[in-house]
DSSP file (Angstrom, degrees, kcal/mol; ACC not computed):
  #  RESIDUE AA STRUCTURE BP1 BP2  ACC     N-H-->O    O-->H-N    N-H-->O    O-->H-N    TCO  KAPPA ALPHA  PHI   PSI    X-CA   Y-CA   Z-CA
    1    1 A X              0   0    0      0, 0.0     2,-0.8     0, 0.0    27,-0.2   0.000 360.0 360.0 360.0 134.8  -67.7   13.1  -54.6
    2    2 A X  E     -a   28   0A   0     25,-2.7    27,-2.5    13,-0.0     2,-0.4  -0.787 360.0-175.6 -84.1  91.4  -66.2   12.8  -58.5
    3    3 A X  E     +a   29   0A   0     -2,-0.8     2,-0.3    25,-0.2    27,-0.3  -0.841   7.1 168.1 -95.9 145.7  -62.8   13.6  -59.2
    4    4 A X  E     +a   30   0A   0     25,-4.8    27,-1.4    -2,-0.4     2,-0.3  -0.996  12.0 174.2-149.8 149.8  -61.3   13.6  -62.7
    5    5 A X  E     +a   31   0A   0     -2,-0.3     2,-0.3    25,-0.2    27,-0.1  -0.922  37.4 100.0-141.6 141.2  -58.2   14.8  -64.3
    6    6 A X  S    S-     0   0    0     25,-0.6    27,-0.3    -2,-0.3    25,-0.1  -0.913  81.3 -34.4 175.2-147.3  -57.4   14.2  -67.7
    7    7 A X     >  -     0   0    0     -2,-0.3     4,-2.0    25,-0.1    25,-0.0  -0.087  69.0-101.0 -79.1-173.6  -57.7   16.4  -71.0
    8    8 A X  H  > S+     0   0    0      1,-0.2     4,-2.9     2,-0.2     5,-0.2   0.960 115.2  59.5 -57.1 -67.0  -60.7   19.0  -71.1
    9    9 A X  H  > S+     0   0    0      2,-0.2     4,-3.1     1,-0.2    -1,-0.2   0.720 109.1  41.2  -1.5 -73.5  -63.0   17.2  -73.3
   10   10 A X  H  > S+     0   0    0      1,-0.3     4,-1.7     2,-0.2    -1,-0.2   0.956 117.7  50.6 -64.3 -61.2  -63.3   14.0  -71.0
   11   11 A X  H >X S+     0   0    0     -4,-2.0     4,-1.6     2,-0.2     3,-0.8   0.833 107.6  47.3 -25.6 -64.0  -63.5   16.3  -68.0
   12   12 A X  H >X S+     0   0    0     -4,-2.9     4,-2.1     1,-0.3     3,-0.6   0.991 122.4  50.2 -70.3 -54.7  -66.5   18.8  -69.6
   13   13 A X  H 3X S+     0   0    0     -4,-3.1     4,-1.0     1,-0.3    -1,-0.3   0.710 104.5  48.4 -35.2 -42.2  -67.9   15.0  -70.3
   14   14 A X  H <X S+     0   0    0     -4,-1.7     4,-0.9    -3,-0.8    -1,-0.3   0.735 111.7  52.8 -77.0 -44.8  -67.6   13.7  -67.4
   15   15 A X  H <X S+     0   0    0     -4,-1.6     4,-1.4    -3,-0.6    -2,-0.2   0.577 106.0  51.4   5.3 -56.5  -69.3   16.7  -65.8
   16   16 A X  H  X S+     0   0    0     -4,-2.1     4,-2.6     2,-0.2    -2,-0.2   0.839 109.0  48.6 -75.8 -49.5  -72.1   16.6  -67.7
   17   17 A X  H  X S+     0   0    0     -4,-1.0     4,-1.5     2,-0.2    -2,-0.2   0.791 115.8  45.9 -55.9 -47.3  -73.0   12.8  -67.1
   18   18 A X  H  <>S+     0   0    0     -4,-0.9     5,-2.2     2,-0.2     4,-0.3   0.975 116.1  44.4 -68.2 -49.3  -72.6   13.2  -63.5
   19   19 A X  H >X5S+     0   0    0     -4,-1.4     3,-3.4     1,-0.2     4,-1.0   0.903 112.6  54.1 -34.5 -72.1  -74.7   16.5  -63.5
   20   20 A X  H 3<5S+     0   0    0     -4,-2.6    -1,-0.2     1,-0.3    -2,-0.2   0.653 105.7  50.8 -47.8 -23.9  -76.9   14.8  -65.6
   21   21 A X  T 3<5S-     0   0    0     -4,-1.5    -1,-0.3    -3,-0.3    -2,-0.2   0.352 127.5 -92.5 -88.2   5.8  -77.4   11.6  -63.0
   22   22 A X  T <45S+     0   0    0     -3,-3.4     2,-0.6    -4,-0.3    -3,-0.2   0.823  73.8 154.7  80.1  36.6  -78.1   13.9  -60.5
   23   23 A X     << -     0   0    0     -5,-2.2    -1,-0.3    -4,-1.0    -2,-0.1  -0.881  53.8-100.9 -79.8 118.6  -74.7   14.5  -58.8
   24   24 A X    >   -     0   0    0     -2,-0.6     3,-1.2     1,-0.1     4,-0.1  -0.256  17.1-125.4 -41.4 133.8  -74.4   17.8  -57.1
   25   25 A X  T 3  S+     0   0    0      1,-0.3    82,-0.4     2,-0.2    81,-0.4   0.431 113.1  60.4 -59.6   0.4  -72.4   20.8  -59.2
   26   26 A X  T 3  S+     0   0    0      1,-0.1    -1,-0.3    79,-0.1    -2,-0.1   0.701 100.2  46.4-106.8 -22.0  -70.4   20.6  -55.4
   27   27 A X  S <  S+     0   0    0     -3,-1.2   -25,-2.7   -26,-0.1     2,-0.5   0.147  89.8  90.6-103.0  49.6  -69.2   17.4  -55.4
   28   28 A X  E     +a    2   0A   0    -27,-0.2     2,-0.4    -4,-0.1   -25,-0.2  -0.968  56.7 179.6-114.9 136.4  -67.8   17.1  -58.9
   29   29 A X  E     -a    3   0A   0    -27,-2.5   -25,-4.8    -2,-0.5     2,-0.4  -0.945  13.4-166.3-149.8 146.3  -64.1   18.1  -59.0
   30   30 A X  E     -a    4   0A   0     -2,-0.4     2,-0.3   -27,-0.3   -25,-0.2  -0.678  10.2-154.9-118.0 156.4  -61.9   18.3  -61.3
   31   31 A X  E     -a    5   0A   0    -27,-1.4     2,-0.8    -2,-0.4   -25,-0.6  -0.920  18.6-170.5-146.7 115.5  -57.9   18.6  -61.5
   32   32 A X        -     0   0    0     70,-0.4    52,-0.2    -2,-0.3    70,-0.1  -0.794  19.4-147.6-120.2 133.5  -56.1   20.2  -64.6
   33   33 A X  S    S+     0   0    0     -2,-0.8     2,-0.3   -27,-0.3    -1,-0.1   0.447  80.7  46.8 -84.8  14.0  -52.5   20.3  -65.6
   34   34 A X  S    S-     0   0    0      1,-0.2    -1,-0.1    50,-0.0     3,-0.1  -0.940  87.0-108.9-148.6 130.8  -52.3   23.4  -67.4
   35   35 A X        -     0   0    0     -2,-0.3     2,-0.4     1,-0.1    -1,-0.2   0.619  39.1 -92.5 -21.1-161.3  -53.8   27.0  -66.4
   36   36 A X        -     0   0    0     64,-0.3     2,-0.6    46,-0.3    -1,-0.1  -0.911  41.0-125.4-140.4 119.2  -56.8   28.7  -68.0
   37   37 A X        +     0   0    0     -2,-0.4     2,-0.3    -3,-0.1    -2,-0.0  -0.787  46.1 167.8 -88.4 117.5  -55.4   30.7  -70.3
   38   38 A X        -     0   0    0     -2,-0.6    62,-0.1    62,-0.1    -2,-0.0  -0.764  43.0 -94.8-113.0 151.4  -56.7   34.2  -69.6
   39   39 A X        -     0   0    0     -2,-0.3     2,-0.4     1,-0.0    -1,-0.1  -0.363  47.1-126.0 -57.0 169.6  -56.3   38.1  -70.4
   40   40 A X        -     0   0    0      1,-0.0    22,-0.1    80,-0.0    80,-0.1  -0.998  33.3 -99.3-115.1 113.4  -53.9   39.7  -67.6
   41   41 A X        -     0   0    0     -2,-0.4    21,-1.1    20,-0.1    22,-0.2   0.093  38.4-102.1  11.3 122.4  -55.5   42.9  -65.7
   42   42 A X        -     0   0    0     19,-0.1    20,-0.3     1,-0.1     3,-0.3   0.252  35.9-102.2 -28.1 172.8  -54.6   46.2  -66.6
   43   43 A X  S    S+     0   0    0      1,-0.2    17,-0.3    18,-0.1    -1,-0.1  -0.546 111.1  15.6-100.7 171.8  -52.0   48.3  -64.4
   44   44 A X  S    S+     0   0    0     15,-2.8    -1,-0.2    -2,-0.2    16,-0.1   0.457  90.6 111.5  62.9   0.0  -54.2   50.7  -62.3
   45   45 A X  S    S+     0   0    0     -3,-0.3     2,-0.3     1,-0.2    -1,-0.2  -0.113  82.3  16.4-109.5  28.9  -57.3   48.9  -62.9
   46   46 A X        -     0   0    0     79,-0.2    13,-4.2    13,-0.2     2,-0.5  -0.649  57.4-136.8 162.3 129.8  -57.5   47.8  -59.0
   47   47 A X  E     -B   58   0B   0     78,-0.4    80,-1.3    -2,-0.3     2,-0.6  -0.937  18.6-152.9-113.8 129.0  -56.2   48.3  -55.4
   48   48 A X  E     -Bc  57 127B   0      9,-2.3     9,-2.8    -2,-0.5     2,-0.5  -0.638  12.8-172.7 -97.6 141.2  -55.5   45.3  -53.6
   49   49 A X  E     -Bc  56 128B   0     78,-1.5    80,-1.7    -2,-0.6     2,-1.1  -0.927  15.8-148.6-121.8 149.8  -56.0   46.1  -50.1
   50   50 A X  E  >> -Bc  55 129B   0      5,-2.5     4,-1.2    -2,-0.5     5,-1.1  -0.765  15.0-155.1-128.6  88.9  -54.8   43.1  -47.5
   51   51 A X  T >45S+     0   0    0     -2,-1.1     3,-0.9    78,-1.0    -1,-0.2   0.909  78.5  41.6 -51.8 -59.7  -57.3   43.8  -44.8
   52   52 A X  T 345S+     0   0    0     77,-0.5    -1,-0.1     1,-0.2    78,-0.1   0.982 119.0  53.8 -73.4 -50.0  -55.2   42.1  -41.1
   53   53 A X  T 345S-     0   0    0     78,-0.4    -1,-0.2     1,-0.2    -2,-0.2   0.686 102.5-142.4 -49.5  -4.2  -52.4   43.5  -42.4
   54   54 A X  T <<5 +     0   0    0     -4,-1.2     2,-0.4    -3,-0.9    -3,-0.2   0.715  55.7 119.4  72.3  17.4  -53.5   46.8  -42.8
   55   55 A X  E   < -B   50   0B   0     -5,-1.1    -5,-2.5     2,-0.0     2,-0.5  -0.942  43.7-153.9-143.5 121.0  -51.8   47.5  -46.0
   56   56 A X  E     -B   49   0B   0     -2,-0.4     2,-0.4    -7,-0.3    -7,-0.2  -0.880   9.9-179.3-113.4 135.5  -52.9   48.5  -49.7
   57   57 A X  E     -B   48   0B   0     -9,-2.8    -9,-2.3    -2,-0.5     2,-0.6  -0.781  20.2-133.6-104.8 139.7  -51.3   48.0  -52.9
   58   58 A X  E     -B   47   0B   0     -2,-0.4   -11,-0.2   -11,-0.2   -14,-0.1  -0.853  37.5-108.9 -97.8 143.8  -52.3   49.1  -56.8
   59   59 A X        -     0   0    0    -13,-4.2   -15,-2.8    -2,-0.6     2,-0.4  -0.163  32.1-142.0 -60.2 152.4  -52.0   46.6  -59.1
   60   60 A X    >   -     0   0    0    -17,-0.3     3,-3.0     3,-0.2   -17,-0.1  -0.888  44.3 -66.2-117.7 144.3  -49.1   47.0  -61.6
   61   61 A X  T 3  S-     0   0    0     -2,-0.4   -19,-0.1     1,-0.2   -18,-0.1   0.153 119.1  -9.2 -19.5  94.8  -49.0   46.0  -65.5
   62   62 A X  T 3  S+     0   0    0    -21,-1.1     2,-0.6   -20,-0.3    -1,-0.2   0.661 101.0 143.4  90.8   4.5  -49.3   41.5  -65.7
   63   63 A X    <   -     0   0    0     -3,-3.0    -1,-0.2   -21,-0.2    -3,-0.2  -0.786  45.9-142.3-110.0 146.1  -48.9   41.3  -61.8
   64   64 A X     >  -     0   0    0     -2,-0.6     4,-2.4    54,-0.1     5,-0.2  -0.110  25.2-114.8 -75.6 144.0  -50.7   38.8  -59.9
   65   65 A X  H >> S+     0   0    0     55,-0.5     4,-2.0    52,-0.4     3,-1.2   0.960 114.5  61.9 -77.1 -30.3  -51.8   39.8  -56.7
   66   66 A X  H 3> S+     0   0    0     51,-1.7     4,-1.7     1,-0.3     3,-0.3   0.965 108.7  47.1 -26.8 -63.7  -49.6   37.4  -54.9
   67   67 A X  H 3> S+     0   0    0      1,-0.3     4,-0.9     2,-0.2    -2,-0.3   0.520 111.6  47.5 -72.6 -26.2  -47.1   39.3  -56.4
   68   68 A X  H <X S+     0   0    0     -4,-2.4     4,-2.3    -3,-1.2     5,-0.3   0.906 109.9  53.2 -74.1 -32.0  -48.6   42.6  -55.5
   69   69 A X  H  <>S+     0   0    0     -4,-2.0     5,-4.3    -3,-0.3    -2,-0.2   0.707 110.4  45.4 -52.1 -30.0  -49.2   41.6  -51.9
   70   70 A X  H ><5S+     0   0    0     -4,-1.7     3,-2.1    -5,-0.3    -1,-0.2   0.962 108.1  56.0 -79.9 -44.9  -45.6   40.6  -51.4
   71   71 A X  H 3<5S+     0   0    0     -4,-0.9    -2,-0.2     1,-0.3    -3,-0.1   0.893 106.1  52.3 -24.6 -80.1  -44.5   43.9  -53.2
   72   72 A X  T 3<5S-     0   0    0     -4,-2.3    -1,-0.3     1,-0.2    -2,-0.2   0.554 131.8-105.0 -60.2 -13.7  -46.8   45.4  -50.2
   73   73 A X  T < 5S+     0   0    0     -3,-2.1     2,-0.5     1,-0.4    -3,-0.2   0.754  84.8 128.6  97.7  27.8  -44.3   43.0  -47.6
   74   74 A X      < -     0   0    0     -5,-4.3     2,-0.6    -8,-0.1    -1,-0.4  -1.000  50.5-153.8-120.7 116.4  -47.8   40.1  -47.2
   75   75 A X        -     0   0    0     -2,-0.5     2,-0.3    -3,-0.1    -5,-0.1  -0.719  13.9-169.8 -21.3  62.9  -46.4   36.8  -47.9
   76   76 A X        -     0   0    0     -2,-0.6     2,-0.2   -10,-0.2    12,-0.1  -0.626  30.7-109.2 -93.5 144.2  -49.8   34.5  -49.3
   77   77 A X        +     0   0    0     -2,-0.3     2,-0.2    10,-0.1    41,-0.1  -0.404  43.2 174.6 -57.1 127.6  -49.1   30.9  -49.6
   78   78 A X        +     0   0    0     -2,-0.2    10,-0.0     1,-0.1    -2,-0.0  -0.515  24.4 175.5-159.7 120.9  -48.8   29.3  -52.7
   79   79 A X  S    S+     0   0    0     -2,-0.2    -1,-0.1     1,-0.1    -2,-0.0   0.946  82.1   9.9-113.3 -97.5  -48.0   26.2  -54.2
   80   80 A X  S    S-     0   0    0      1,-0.1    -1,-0.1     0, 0.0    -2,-0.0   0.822  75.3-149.6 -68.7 -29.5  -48.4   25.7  -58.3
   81   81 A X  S    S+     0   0    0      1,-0.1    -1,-0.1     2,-0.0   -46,-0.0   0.658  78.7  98.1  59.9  13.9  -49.1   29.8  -59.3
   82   82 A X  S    S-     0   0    0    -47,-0.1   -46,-0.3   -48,-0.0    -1,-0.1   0.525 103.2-117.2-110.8   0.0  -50.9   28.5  -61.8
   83   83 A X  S    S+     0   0    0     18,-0.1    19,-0.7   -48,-0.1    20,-0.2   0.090  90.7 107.9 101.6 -34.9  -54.6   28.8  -60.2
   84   84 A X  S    S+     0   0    0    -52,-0.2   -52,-0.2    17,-0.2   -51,-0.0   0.630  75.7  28.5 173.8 -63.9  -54.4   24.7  -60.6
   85   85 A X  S    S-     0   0    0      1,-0.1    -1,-0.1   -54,-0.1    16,-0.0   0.995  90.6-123.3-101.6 -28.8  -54.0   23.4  -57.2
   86   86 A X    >   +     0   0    0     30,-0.1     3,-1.3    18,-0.0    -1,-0.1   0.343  62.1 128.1 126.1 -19.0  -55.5   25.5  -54.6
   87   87 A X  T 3  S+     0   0    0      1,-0.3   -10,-0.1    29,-0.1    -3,-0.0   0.701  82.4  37.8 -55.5 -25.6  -52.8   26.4  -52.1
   88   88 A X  T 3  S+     0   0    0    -12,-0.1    29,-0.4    28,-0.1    -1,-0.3   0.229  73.6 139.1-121.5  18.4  -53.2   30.2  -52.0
   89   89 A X    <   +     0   0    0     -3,-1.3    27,-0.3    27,-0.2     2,-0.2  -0.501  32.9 172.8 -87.5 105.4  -57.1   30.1  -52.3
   90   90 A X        -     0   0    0     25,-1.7    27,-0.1    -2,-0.2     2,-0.1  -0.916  34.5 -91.1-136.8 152.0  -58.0   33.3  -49.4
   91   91 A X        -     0   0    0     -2,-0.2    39,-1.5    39,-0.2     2,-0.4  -0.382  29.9-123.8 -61.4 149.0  -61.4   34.9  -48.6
   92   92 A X  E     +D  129   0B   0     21,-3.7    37,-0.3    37,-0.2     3,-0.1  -0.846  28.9 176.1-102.5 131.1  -62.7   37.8  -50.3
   93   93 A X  E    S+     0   0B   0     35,-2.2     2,-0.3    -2,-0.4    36,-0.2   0.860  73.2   0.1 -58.9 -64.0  -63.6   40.7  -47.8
   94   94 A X  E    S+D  128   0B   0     34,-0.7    34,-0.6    32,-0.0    -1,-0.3  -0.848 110.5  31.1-162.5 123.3  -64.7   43.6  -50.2
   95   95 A X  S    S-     0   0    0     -2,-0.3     2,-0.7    32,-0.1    32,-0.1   0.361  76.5 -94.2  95.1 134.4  -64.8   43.4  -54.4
   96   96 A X        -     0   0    0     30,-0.2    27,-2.5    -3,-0.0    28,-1.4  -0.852  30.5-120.9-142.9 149.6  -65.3   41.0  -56.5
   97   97 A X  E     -E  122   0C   0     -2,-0.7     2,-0.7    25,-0.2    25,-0.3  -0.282   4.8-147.6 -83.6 146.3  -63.4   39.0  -57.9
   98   98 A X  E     -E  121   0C   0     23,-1.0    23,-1.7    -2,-0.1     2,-0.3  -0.840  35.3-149.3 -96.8  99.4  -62.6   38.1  -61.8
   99   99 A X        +     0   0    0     -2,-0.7    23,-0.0    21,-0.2    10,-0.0  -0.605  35.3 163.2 -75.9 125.4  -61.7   34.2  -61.3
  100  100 A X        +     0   0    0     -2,-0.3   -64,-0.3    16,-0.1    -1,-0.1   0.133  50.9 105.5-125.0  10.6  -58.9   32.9  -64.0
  101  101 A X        -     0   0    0      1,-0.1   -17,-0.2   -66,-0.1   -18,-0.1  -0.192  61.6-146.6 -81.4-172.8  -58.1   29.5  -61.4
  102  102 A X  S    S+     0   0    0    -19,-0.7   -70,-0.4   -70,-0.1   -18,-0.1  -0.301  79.6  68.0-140.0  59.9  -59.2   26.1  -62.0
  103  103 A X        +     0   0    0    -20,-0.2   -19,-0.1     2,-0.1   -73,-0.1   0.301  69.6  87.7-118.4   6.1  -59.7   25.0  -58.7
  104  104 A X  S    S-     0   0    0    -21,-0.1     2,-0.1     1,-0.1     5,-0.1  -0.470  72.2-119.9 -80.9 166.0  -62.5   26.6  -57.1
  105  105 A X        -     0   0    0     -2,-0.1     3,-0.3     1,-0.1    -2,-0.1  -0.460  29.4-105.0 -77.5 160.2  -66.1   25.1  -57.5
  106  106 A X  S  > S+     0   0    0    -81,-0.4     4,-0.6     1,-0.2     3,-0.4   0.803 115.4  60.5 -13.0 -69.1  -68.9   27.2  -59.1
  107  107 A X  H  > S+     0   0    0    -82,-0.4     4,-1.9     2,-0.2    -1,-0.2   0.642 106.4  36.5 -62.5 -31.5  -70.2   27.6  -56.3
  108  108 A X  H  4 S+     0   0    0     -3,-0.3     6,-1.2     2,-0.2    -1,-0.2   0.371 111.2  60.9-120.7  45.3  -67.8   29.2  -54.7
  109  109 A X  H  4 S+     0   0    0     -3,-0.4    -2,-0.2     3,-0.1    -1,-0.1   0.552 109.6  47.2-105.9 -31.3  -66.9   31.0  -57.6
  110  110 A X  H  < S+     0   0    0     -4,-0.6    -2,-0.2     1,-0.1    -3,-0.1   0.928  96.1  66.0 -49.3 -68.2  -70.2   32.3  -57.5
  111  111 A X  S  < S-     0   0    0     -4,-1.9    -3,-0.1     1,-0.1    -2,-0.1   0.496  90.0-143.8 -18.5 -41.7  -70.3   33.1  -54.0
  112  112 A X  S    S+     0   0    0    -15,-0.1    -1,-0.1    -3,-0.1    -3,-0.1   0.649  76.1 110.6  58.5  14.3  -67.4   36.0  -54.8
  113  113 A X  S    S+     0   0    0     -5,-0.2   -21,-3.7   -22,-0.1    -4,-0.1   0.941  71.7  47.2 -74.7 -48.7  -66.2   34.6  -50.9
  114  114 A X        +     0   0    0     -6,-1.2   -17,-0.2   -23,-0.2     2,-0.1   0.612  62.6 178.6-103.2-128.0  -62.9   32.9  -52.3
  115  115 A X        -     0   0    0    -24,-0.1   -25,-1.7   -23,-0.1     2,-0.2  -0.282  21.9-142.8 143.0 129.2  -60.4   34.0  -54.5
  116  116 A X    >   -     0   0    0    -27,-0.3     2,-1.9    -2,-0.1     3,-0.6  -0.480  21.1-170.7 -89.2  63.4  -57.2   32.3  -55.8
  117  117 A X  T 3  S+     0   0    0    -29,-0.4   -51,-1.7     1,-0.3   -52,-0.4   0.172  70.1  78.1 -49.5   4.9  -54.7   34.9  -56.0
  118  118 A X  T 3  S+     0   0    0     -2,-1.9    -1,-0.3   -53,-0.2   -54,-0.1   0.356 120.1  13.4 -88.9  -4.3  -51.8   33.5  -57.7
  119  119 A X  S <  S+     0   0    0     -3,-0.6    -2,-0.2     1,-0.2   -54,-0.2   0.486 104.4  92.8-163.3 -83.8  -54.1   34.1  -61.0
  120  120 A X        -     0   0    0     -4,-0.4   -55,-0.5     1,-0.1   -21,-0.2   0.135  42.7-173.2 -37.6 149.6  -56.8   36.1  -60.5
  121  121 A X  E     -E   98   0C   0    -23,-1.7   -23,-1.0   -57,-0.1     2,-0.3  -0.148  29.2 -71.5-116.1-157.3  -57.7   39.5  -60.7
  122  122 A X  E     -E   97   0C   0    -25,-0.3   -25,-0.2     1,-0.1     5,-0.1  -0.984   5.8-166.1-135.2 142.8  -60.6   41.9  -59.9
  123  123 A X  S    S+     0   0    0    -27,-2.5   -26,-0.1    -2,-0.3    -1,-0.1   0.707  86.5  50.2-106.1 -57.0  -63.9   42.7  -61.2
  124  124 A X  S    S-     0   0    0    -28,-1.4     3,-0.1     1,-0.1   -26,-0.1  -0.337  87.6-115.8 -92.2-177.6  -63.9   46.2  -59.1
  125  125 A X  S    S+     0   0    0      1,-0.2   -78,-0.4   -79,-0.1   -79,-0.2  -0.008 104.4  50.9-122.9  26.7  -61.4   48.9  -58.8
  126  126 A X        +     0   0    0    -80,-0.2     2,-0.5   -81,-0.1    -1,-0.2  -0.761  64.3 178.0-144.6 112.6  -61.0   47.9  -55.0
  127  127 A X  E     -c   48   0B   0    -80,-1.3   -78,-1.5    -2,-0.2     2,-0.7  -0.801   7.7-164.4-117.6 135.1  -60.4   44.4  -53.5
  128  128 A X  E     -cD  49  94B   0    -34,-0.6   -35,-2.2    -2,-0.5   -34,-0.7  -0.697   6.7-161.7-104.9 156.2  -59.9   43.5  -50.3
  129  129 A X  E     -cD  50  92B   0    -80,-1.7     2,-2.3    -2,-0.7   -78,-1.0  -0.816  32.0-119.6-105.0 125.5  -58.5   40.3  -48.9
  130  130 A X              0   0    0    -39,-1.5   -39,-0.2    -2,-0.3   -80,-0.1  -0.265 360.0 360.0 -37.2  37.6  -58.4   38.4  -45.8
  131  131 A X              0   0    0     -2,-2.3   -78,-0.4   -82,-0.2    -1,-0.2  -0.012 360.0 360.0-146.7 360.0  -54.4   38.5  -45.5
Protein backbone atom coordinates (compact mmCIF):
# COMPACT_ATOMS: atom_id res chain seq x y z
CA UNK A 1 0.00 0.00 0.00
CA UNK A 2 0.85 4.13 -0.54
CA UNK A 3 -0.16 6.41 1.89
CA UNK A 4 0.27 10.24 1.54
CA UNK A 5 -0.91 13.29 3.26
CA UNK A 6 0.26 16.59 2.41
CA UNK A 7 -1.36 19.46 0.21
CA UNK A 8 -3.53 18.36 -2.98
CA UNK A 9 -1.10 18.94 -5.62
CA UNK A 10 1.67 16.39 -4.21
CA UNK A 11 -1.11 13.96 -3.39
CA UNK A 12 -2.95 14.07 -7.18
CA UNK A 13 1.06 13.57 -8.03
CA UNK A 14 1.77 11.11 -6.11
CA UNK A 15 -1.28 9.24 -7.39
CA UNK A 16 -0.60 9.51 -10.66
CA UNK A 17 3.17 8.12 -10.45
CA UNK A 18 2.07 5.27 -8.46
CA UNK A 19 -0.97 4.56 -10.86
CA UNK A 20 1.32 5.07 -13.54
CA UNK A 21 4.04 2.24 -12.14
CA UNK A 22 1.42 -0.02 -11.89
CA UNK A 23 0.11 0.31 -8.26
CA UNK A 24 -3.42 -0.67 -7.84
CA UNK A 25 -6.18 2.45 -7.62
CA UNK A 26 -6.90 0.20 -4.09
CA UNK A 27 -3.88 0.40 -2.52
CA UNK A 28 -3.16 4.07 -2.87
CA UNK A 29 -4.47 6.10 0.04
CA UNK A 30 -4.46 9.22 0.88
CA UNK A 31 -5.20 11.42 4.16
CA UNK A 32 -6.31 15.19 3.85
CA UNK A 33 -6.67 17.80 6.47
CA UNK A 34 -9.40 19.81 5.21
CA UNK A 35 -12.88 18.55 3.76
CA UNK A 36 -13.99 18.66 0.15
CA UNK A 37 -15.61 21.54 -0.17
CA UNK A 38 -19.10 20.63 -1.59
CA UNK A 39 -22.76 21.93 -2.35
CA UNK A 40 -25.11 20.91 0.76
CA UNK A 41 -28.40 18.83 -0.24
CA UNK A 42 -31.55 20.41 -0.52
CA UNK A 43 -34.25 20.08 2.38
CA UNK A 44 -36.78 17.41 1.02
CA UNK A 45 -34.62 16.19 -1.58
CA UNK A 46 -34.17 12.61 0.31
CA UNK A 47 -35.48 10.21 2.97
CA UNK A 48 -33.00 8.70 4.99
CA UNK A 49 -34.29 5.52 6.16
CA UNK A 50 -31.99 3.51 8.96
CA UNK A 51 -32.88 -0.01 7.96
CA UNK A 52 -32.14 -2.30 11.83
CA UNK A 53 -33.62 0.38 13.33
CA UNK A 54 -36.63 0.58 11.58
CA UNK A 55 -36.93 4.23 11.41
CA UNK A 56 -37.12 6.92 8.54
CA UNK A 57 -36.19 10.49 8.48
CA UNK A 58 -36.38 13.41 5.55
CA UNK A 59 -33.58 15.27 5.23
CA UNK A 60 -33.82 18.96 6.45
CA UNK A 61 -32.18 22.27 4.83
CA UNK A 62 -27.70 21.77 5.28
CA UNK A 63 -28.21 18.63 7.56
CA UNK A 64 -25.96 15.80 7.38
CA UNK A 65 -27.42 12.57 7.73
CA UNK A 66 -25.67 11.87 10.89
CA UNK A 67 -27.51 14.66 11.99
CA UNK A 68 -30.69 13.49 10.57
CA UNK A 69 -30.35 10.01 11.97
CA UNK A 70 -29.79 11.19 15.46
CA UNK A 71 -32.80 13.68 14.96
CA UNK A 72 -34.62 10.15 14.08
CA UNK A 73 -33.02 8.86 17.91
CA UNK A 74 -29.90 6.46 15.71
CA UNK A 75 -26.71 7.42 17.15
CA UNK A 76 -23.76 6.69 13.95
CA UNK A 77 -20.27 6.95 15.09
CA UNK A 78 -18.21 9.58 14.15
CA UNK A 79 -15.03 10.96 14.69
CA UNK A 80 -13.76 14.21 12.52
CA UNK A 81 -17.45 15.16 10.68
CA UNK A 82 -15.57 16.29 8.16
CA UNK A 83 -15.77 13.06 5.72
CA UNK A 84 -11.66 13.02 6.43
CA UNK A 85 -11.05 10.16 8.64
CA UNK A 86 -13.46 7.42 8.25
CA UNK A 87 -15.04 6.73 11.57
CA UNK A 88 -18.74 6.88 10.54
CA UNK A 89 -18.14 5.13 7.04
CA UNK A 90 -21.77 2.52 7.06
CA UNK A 91 -23.09 0.32 4.22
CA UNK A 92 -25.50 1.47 1.75
CA UNK A 93 -28.68 -0.82 1.65
CA UNK A 94 -30.94 1.02 -0.94
CA UNK A 95 -29.98 4.56 -2.99
CA UNK A 96 -27.16 5.78 -4.01
CA UNK A 97 -25.19 7.80 -2.68
CA UNK A 98 -23.63 11.45 -3.65
CA UNK A 99 -20.09 11.02 -1.89
CA UNK A 100 -18.56 14.56 -0.54
CA UNK A 101 -15.80 12.42 1.96
CA UNK A 102 -12.29 11.99 1.42
CA UNK A 103 -11.70 8.83 2.73
CA UNK A 104 -13.25 6.23 0.77
CA UNK A 105 -11.40 4.65 -2.23
CA UNK A 106 -12.80 4.80 -5.77
CA UNK A 107 -13.62 1.76 -5.59
CA UNK A 108 -15.68 1.74 -3.11
CA UNK A 109 -17.01 4.88 -3.99
CA UNK A 110 -17.95 3.27 -7.07
CA UNK A 111 -19.39 0.33 -5.68
CA UNK A 112 -22.36 2.76 -4.04
CA UNK A 113 -21.89 -0.12 -0.93
CA UNK A 114 -20.25 2.51 1.54
CA UNK A 115 -21.26 5.84 2.42
CA UNK A 116 -19.65 8.36 4.91
CA UNK A 117 -22.41 10.09 6.49
CA UNK A 118 -21.10 12.79 8.40
CA UNK A 119 -20.82 14.61 4.78
CA UNK A 120 -22.57 12.98 2.32
CA UNK A 121 -25.71 13.02 0.82
CA UNK A 122 -27.98 11.19 -1.69
CA UNK A 123 -28.08 10.76 -5.37
CA UNK A 124 -31.94 9.31 -4.93
CA UNK A 125 -34.85 10.56 -3.20
CA UNK A 126 -34.65 7.41 -0.88
CA UNK A 127 -31.52 6.10 1.05
CA UNK A 128 -31.30 3.41 3.17
CA UNK A 129 -28.67 2.56 5.59
CA UNK A 130 -27.29 -0.17 7.55
CA UNK A 131 -27.92 1.53 11.06
Amino acid sequence: SVYCCGPAGFMTGVEQTALALGWPATALHREHFRPVEVPVQAAGDCVLVLQRSGLEVQLRAAESLVQAAARAGVELPVSCGMGICGACVCQVVEGEPLHRDDCLSEAQRSSGEWIAPCVSGARSARLVLDA
